[in-house]
C-alpha positions, 0 to 999 in steps of 0.5 A: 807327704800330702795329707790325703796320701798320709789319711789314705795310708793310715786307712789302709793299714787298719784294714789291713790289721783288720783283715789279717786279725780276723784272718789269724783269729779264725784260723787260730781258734782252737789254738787261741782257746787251748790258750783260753784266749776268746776271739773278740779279747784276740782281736781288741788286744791286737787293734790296742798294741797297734793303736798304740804303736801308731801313736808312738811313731806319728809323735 
């Protein structure tokens, strides 16, 4: 795949994440603080398990 396909794809996948966590934790709050979770610990452990993912596929 070309190089500006591949950045396209890469950035579109993290807003993606981005949109849908935000969407998750929003919508989730009284679930993720029954589970003593904060939003902001949600949203950054989300975006780390992901980033880490990506970089065991692009090896």
């Amino acid at each position: 795949m070309p190089l500006p396909a591949r950045v396209a794809a890469f950035c579109g996948w993290w807003v993606l994440l981005v949109a849908v966590t935000l969407v998750v934790a929003v919508d989730h709050g009284v679930a993720l603080r029954v589970l003593e979770v904060p939003r902001g610990e949600f949203c950054l452990g989300v975006m780390r398990q992901f980033a880490a993912a990506v970089r065991h596929v692009r090896r």
